[in-house]
C-alpha distance (Angstrom), angle and dihedral (degrees) to the residues before:
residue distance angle dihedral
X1 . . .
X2 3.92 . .
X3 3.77 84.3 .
X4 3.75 99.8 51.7
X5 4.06 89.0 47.5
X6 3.95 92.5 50.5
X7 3.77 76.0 57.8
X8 2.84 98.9 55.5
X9 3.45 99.5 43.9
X10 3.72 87.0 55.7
X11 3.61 88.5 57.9
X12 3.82 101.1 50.8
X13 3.96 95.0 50.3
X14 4.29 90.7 42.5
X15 3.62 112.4 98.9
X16 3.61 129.1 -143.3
X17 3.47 130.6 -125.1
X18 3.34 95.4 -121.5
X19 4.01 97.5 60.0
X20 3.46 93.7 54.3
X21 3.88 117.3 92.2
X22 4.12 110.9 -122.1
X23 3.74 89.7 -158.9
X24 3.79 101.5 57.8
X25 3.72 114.3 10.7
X26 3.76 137.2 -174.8
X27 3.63 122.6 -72.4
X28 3.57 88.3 -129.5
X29 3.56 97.1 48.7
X30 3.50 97.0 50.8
X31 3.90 93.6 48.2
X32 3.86 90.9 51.0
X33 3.89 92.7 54.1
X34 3.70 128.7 83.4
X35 4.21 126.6 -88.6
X36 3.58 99.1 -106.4
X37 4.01 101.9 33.4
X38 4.53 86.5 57.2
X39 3.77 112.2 109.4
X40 3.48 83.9 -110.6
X41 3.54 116.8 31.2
X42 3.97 117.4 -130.2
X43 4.12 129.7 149.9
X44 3.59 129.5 -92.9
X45 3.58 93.8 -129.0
X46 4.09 140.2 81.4
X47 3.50 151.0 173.6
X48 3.49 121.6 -120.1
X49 3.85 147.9 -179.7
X50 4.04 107.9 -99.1
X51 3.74 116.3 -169.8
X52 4.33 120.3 -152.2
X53 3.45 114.7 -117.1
X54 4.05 85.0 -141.1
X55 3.79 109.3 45.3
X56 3.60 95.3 11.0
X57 4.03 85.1 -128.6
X58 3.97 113.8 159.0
X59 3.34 122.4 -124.1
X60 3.74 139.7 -176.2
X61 3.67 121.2 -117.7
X62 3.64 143.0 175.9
X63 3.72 118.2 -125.9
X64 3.87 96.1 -138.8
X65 3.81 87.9 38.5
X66 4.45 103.7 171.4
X67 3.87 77.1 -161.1
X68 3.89 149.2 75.5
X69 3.53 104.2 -113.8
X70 3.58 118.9 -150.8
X71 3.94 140.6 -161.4
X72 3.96 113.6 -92.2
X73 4.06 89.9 -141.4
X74 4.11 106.7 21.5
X75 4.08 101.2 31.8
X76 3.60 84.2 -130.5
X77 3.81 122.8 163.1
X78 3.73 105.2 -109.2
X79 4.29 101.4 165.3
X80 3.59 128.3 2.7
X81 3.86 113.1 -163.7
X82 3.40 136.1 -112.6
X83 4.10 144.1 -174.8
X84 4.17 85.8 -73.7
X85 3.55 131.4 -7.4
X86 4.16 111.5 28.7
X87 4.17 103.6 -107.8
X88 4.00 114.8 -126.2
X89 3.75 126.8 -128.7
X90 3.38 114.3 -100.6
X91 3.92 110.5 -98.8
X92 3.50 97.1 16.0
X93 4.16 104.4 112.3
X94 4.38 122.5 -145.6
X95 3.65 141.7 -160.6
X96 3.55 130.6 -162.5
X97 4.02 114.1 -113.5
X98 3.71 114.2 -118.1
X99 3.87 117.4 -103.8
């Protein structure tokens, strides 16, 4: 029984298709869904501002970066990358350039 009421649950807060307005829709929804299926299309991915935990120097990185970027004045280690989105060394502190 507390299975079939989580599905239920599930259910009642799941919105359909059909209630959601094509034109204009939800932040959220938009977000969640992929690049090319957005009303307007635009990439996942960024540049932004990254700051060194050591001489607080800012640098310029790519957020899908297939390389380890490195501080311009303290060779530190500021992202390593990954399978997707390039991870960022702990302590060191981002922002996301304008567009």
């Amino acid at each position: 029984r507390a299975g079939l009421s989580l599905f239920v649950q599930r259910i009642a807060t799941m919105v359909l298709h059909s209630d959601i307005d094509l034109l204009n829709p939800p932040k959220e929804l938009d977000a969640r869904s992929h690049k090319r299926k957005r009303l307007v299309q635009r990439p996942n991915s960024f540049f932004m501002d990254v700051k060194c935990q050591g001489c607080f120097n800012i640098t310029t990185v790519f957020s899908h970066s297939q390389t380890v970027c490195l501080c311009g004045a303290c060779s530190a280690v500021l992202c390593t990358p990954t399978g997707g989105k390039a991870k960022l060394t702990e302590g060191t502190s981002f922002r996301r350039k304008a567009d």
